[in-house]
N, C-alpha and C positions, 0 to 999 in steps of 0.2 A: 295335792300340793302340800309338801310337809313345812313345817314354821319358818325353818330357814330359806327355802324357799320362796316362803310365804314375803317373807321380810324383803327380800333382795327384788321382791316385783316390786315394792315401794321406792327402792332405790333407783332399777335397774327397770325402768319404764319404756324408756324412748332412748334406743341404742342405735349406735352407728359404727359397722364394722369394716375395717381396714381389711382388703385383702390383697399384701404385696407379691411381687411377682416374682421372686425366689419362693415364698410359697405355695404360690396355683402351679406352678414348673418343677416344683420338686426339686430343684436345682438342674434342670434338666433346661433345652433350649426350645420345650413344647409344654404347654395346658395339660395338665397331667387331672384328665377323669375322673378319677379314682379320688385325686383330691378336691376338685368341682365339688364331687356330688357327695362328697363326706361333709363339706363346708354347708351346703344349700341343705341338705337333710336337718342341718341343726338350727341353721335360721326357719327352716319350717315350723320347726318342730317347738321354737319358741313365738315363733307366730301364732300358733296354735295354742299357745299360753295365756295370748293376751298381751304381749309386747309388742312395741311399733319397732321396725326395724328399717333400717338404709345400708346399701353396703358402696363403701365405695373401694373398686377396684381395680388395680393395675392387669398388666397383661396383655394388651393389644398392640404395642410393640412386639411382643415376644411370638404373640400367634403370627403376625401378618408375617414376622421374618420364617416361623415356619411353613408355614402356607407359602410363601416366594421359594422355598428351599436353599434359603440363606444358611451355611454353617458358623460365618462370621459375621461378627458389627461392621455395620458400612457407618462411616462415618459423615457427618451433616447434615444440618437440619434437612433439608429437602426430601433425603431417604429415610431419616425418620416418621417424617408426614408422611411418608408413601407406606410406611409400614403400618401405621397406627390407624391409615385411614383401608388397610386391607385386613388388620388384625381386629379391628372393634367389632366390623361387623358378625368374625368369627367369634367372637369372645361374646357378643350377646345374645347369637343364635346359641351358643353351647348353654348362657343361661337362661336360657327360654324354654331350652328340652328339658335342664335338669327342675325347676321350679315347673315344667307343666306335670310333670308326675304328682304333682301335692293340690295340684289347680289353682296355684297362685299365678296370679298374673304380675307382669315384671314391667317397669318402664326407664327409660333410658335417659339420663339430663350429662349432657355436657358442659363442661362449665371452664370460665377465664375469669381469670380478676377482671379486669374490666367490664364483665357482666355483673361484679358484684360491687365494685369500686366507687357508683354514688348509690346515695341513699334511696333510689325508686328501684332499680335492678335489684340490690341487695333487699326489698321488699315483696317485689316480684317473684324472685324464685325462692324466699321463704311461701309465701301463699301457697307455689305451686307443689314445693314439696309438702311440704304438711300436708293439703288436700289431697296429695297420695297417699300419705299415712293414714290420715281418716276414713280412704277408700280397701285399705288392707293389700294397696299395691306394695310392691319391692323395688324401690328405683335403685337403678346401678349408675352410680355415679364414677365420669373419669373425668378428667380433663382433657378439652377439645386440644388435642395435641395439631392436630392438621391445621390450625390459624393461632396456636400461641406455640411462638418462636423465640430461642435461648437471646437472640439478639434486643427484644423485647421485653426487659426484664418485667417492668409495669404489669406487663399483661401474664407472667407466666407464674403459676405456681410455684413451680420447679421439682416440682415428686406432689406424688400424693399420699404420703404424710399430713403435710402442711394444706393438703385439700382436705384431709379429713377433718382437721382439726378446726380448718371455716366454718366447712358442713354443719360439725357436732355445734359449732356457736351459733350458726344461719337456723338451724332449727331448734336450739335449746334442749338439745340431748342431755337426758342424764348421764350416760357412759357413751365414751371413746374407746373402742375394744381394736386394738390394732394388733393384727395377727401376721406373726413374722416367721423368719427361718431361725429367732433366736428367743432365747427363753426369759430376753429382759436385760436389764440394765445390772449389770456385776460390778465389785470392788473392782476389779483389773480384768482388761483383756483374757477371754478365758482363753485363747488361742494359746496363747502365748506364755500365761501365768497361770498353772495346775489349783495353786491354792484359793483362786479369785472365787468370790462369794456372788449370790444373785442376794439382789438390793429387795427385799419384799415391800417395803412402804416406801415412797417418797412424799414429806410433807412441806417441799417448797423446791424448787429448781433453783439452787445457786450455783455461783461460780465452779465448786465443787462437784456438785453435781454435773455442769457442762464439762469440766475436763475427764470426767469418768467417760463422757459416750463418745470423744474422740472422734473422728471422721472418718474411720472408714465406711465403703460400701458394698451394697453387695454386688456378686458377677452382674447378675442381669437387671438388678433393680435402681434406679436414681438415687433411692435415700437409703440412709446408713442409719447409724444408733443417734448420731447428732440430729439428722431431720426428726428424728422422733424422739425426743429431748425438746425442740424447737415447737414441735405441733401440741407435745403433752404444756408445756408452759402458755401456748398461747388457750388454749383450752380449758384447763383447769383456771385459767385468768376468768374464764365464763364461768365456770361456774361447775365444771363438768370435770368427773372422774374418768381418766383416763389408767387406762390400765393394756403395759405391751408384755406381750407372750409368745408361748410357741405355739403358732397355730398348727401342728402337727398332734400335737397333745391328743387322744382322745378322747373325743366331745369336750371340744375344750370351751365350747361357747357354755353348754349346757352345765359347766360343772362349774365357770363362774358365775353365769348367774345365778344359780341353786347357792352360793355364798363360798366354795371355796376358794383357798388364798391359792390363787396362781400367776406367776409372772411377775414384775413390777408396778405397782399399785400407784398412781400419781394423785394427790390427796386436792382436792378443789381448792382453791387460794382466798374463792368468795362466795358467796352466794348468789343465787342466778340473777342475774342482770339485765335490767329492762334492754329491750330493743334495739333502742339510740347506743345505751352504752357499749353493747356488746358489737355493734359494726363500728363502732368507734377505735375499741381495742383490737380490733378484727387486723389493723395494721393496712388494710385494703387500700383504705384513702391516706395515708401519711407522708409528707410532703417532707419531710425535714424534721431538726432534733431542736431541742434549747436544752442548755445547760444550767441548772441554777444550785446556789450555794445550801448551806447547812439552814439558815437562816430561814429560806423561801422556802425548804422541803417542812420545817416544822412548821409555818405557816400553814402550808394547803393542807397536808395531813392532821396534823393537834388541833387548830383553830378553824378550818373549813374557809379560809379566803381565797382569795383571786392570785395569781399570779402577775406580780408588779414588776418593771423594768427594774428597781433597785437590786434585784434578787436574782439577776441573769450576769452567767459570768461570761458563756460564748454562746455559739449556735452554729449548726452544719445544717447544709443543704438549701438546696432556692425553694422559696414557698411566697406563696399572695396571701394578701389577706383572704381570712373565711377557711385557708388550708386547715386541717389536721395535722399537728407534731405531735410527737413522742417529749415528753419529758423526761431527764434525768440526772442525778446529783451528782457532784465532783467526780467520784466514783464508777460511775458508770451504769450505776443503777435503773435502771426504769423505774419510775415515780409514777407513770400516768401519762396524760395525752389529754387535747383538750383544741376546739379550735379558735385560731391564731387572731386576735384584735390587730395586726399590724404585718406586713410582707419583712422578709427576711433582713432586708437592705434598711429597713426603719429600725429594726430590734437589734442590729448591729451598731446604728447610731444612737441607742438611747440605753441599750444596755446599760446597766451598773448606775443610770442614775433615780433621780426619786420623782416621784409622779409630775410636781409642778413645774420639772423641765421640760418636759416633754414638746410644749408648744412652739418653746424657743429651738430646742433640737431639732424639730423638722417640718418649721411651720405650721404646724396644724396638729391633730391630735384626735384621735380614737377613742379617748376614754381615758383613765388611771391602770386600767387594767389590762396586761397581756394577754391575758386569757383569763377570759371570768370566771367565776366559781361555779354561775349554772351549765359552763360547757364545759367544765373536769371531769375528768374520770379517773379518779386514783387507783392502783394496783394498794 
């Protein structure tokens, strides 16, 4: 193993790799072999290094519609489930053949928010993935598409993108290597704009940064450059380097982690984050938003305090007390999250004023504090 190498196992320890479904299809309406067993060859082949690995993979839509002899999209949910619950099991026999060639054994975790959404689930299936990494298993991770429905928002991922980017926080991945049909995040549309540049570092997700990935998606896949935009921010909020490429690239897993610069680089926003914090920002459990002024942002942040009724200007969404919100300033910012000393319908009544009304505003009284300083989680 040469230095550079060397260096990048330090980094590049406990990876978790995206494999979307314009990539395993080649753009084609079937699981394209050739690229399976190019892809599994190189997670081998860094197993064999010494790296823990997870892949989590799209695709079982796209087999089960080949396998029916489907030409076209049927559209709702119900044939969806019908496809997904005929294509997984194709899509994890094909990765059982290609990873039995290396004698890795392979194991399968379906997953919904809702499995991860209170704090003993989202404990549980870390336990059980880790003890696959520590056993030198390969779990394939998808989302149980057969019982989370579009109608369901709570329960549904919505791409696995945004599944990956749980994952990499549920188990405290160093890299998020999500492998596409595109080479990364550009100045402009390269479609469309000859001169658009690929973006090689990103060292924070703003506003800027979202209007660059724009919404399109791809034929066959759910997420576009925005889900992956969305999954690197919540991700790199862990703690965790995310980095999107072409997964076509040759050996492209093995050439980024031996150090080369490939793809879009999305730069960690913190350092790794205990437990608590990181299903916290996980977004899983988030019930609602509050809004607070210039005033309360330089509070929680500069001075390390509580979050006070004085310092809320509004709030979206129905929440109880003990909920999870999002916090964030005039602007639109995300500040952090933290959970909620009082329900929606109280913080509406007490907003804007100072602690020692509180009792008189709604008879009774929780505290001074909206949200305490030991349940914040600042970004």
């Amino acid at each position: 193993m040469d230095k550079t190498e060397s260096s990048s196992a330090v980094l590049y320890q406990r990876i978790v790799a995206k494999f979307g479904t314009s990539l395993l299809t080649g753009g084609t309406s079937y699981l394209k072999m050739d690229i399976m067993s190019n892809l599994v060859a190189q997670v081998a082949r860094l197993q064999k290094q010494g790296r823990e690995l997870l892949i989590v993979s799209s695709g079982a839509i796209a087999s089960g519609r080949h396998k029916l002899g489907l030409t076209k999209k049927i559209k709702g949910i119900p044939y969806k489930q019908v496809l997904a619950s005929v294509g997984q099991s194709r899509l994890m026999y094909t990765y059982e053949q290609l990873f039995g060639k290396y004698d890795i054994t392979i194991a399968q975790a379906l997953l919904t928010k809702a499995d991860l959404s209170d704090r003993s689930g989202y404990l549980n299936t870390r336990n059980t993935l880790l003890a696959l990494l520590e056993l030198g298993v390969i779990c394939i991770v998808n989302e149980n598409d057969v019982v989370a429905v579009d109608e369901i928002r709570e329960a549904k991922f919505g791409d696995n993108d945004n599944l990956s980017a749980m994952v990499a926080n549920l188990i405290d991945a160093d890299l998020l290597l999500i492998l596409s049909d595109t080479a990364g995040l550009y100045t402009a549309d390269p479609h469309l704009n000859p001169d658009a540049k690929l973006i090689p570092i990103v060292e924070k997700i703003d506003a800027k940064i979202e209007r660059l990935a724009g919404g399109s998606t791809g034929k066959l896949g759910v997420g576009g450059m925005i889900t992956k935009i969305e999954a690197a921010k919540l991700a790199t909020a862990s703690g965790v380097t995310v980095i999107i490429v072409d997964g076509k690239l040759p050996n492209v897993m093995l050439r980024i982690i031996a150090g080369e610069q490939l793809g879009t680089r999305f730069l960690p926003t913190s350092n790794k984050r205990e437990s608590r914090e990181r299903w916290m920002l996980s977004g899983l459990s988030t019930k609602g938003k509050i809004f607070v002024d210039a005033g309360a942002v330089e509070a929680l942040r500069k001075q390390n305090r509580s979050l006070l009724a004085a310092g809320i200007t509004h709030i979206e969404g129905s929440f109880k007390r003990g909920d999870i919100v999002n916090i964030y300033d005039t602007e639109g910012n995300r500040v952090g999250c933290g959970i909620s000393n009082y329900n929606a319908a109280d913080i509406k009544t007490i907003k804007g004023a100072h602690s020692s009304e509180i009792a008189a505003l709604l008879s009774y009284d929780y505290g001074s504090e909206v949200v305490h300083r030991n349940n914040l989680v600042l970004l």
